[in-house]
N, C-alpha and C positions, 0 to 999 in steps of 0.2 A: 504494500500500500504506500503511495506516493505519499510525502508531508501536505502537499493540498488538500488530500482525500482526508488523513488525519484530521487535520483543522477542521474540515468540514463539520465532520463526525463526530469530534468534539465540542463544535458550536452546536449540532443540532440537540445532544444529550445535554448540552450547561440550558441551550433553551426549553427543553422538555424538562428539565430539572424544575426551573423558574416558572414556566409557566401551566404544566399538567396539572398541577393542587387547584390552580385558580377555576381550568376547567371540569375539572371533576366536582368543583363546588357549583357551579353553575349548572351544570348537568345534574346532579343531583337536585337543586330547588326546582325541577318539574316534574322530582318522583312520587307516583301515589301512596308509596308505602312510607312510612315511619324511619322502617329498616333501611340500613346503609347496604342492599346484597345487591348482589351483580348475577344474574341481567335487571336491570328497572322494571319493576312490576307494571308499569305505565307512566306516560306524561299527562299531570293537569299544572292546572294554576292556582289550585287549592291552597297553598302557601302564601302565594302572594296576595288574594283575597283575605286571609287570615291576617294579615298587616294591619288592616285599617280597623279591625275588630279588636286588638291588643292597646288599650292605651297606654299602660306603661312604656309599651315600644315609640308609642309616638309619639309621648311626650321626652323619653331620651332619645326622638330625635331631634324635637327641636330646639332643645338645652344645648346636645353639638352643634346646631349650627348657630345659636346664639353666642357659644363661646369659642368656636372658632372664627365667628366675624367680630369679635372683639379683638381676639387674638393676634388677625390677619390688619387691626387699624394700628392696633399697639407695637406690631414687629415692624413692622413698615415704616411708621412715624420712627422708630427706635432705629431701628438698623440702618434705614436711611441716611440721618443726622451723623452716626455714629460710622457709616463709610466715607460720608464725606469727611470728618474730624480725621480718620485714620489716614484719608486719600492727601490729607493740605499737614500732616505732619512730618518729619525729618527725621533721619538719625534712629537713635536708641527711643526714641519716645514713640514712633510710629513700630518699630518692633514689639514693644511692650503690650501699645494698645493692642494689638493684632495678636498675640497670644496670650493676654487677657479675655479677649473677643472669644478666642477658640474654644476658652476654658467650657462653657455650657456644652458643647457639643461632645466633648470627649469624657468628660465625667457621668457616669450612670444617672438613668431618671429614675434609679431608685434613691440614688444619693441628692438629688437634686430634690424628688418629692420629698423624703424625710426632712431635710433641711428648711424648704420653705416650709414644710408643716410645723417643725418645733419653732420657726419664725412666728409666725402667724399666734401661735399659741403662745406667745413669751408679750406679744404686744397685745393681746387680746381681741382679735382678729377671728372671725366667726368663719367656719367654713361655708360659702354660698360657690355662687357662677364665678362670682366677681377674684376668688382668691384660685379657680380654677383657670380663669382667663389669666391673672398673672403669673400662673406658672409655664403656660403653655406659651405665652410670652418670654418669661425667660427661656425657653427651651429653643423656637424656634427662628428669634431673633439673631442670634448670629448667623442663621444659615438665610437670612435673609440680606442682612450688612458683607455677608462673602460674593453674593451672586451681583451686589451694586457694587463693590469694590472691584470687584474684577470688571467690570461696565467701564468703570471711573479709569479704571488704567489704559482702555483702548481708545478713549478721547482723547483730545490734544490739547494739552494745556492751552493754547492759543485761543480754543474758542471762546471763557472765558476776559482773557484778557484784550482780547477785539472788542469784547462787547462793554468792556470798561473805560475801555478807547475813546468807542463811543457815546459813551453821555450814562453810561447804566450805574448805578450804585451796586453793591456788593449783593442784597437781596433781589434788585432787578435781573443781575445779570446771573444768577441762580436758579433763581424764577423762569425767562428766559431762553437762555442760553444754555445751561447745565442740563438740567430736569429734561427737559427736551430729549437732552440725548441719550439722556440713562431709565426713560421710560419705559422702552421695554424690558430693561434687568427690573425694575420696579415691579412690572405686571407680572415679570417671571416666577419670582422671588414671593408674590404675595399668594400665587399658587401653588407655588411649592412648599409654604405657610401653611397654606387651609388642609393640604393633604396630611400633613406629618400632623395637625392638630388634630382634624378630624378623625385618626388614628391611633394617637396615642393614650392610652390605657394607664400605664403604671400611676405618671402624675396623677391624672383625674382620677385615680382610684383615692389619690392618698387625700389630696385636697377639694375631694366633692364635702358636700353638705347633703342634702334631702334630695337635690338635682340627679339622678344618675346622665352621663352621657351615653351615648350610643356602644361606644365601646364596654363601660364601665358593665351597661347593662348587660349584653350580648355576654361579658366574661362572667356575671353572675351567674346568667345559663347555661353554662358549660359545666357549674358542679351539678348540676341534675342529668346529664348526658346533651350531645350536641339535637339540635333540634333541627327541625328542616326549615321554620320560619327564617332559623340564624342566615342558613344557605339564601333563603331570597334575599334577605336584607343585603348580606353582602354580592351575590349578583347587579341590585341595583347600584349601590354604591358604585361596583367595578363601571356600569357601564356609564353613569356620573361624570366619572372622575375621566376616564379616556375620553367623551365628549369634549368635557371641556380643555385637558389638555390639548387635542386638535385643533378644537374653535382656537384657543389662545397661540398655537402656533403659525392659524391662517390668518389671524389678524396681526399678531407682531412679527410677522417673517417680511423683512426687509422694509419695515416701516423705521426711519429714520427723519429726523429731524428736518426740515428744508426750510431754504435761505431765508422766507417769508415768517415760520414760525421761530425761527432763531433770532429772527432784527427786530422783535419789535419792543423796541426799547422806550 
C-alpha cells in the first residue's frame, strides 16, 4: 500500500472515529423502541413530538439560551477590548497579558467551576442564571480575544493611522476604521462562544441555582439510563449548530471592509 493510500485510510477511520457517534445518535432518535438493538425496530417521530410535552426540557432550554446570549454579549465586549489592549502592547507586558489570557483555557472547568463557586459563596452571591452566565464568560472569553487577536495581527497598522491623518480621534478611528476590519473574527468568535456555552456542563453544573441548562439537564438523565428524547434533543441541536455555522461562513467569506465604510470619519 502506497503512503497516499495510507493517508487516505487513515483520514477516513480519524473521520469515522469523529463523526459515526454523532450519526448513530441521530439514527437512533427515529427508533420506535426504547431499546438501543440493532436492527431498528422502526422509524417514527415519536420522540420528537414528546419535546414539547416535557416542560422541564423546555424550560432548560430556554435558560441555555438565555445564558448563553448573555455569555456571547459579555465575551465579546470582554475579549474584544482585551485583544485590542494585548494587540497596542510591547515587550514583556504584551507577553504576560497573553499568557494570562490563556490561563482560562488551559486550567480545568472543574477547577475553574469550584473556584468561582467558593467565590461566589465567600461574597454572598446566590446561585441564579446571572452567576452561571459569568462563569461561562470566564471560560469562553479568551477563546474569543485569541480569534480577534489573531484578526488584529493581519491588519496593517497603517489603516489606523490614515485615519488619524485624517481628522478621526482615537474612538473614531476604532469605530471606523479598526472594527470594520476585524468584524468578521468578531462574528466568528461570538459563534464559536455560543457553541462551547451552549455545551458546557461541568460549570453550569457547579454554579446553576433552581435554573437547570440544557446540558445540566440532559446529564441528570443519564443516571436513570440514556433516553431516546436525549437522542432528539441532540439531533436538533447538531442540525442548529451546522446551519448556522454555514449561514455564518456565507455571509462572512470574503466580506471585508471597503474604502466607503472605512473613510467615514
Amino acid at each position: 500500500m502506497s503512503k497516499r493510500r495510507a493517508l487516505r485510510a487513515y483520514g477516513a477511520l480519524l473521520y469515522a472515529f469523529l463523526y459515526l457517534p454523532l450519526a448513530v445518535v441521530v439514527l437512533y432518535s427515529f427508533n420506535t423502541s426504547r431499546l438501543y438493538l440493532w436492527p431498528m425496530s422502526g422509524f417514527s417521530l415519536e420522540w420528537y413530538r414528546a419535546l414539547g410535552s416535557d416542560d422541564a426540557l423546555m424550560r432548560s432550554v430556554v435558560n441555555s439560551f438565555q445564558v448563553m446570549v448573555g455569555a456571547i454579549v459579555g465575551s465579546v465586549v470582554i475579549g474584544t477590548l482585551g485583544a485590542l489592549a494585548i494587540h497596542r502592547s510591547r515587550g514583556r507586558a504584551k507577553a504576560a497579558m497573553q499568557a494570562v489570557a490563556l490561563l482560562p483555557i488551559l486550567v480545568p472547568g472543574l477547577v475553574m467551576g469550584l473556584g468561582l463557586l467558593l467565590l461566589f459563596e465567600q461574597v454572598g452571591i446566590r446561585l441564579s442564571k446571572a452567576t452561571m452566565i459569568a462563569g461561562h464568560v470566564a471560560f469562553i472569553t479568551p477563546v474569543v480575544l485569541f480569534v480577534v487577536l489573531s484578526r488584529l495581527h493581519q491588519i496593517s497598522p497603517r489603516l489606523e493611522m490614515a485615519a488619524r491623518d485624517l481628522g478621526a480621534g482615537p474612538v473614531k478611528a476604532l469605530m471606523f476604521a479598526v472594527l470594520p476590519a476585524i468584524r468578521t473574527a468578531i462574528f466568528g468568535g461570538a459563534l464559536l462562544a455560543a457553541t462551547l456555552s451552549l455545551d458546557e456542563v461541568i460549570i453550569s453544573f457547579l454554579l446553576t441555582g433552581v435554573d437547570n441548562t440544557l446540558p445540566v439537564y440532559i446529564f441528570s438523565l443519564m443516571r436513570f439510563g440514556i433516553s431516546p428524547v436525549a437522542n432528539a434533543v441532540y439531533t436538533i441541536l447538531l442540525i442548529v449548530t451546522g446551519v448556522t455555522i454555514v449561514t455564518s461562513l456565507r455571509l462572512t467569506r470574503g466580506r471585508e471592509p471597503s474604502p466607503r465604510q472605512s473613510s467615514r470619519f
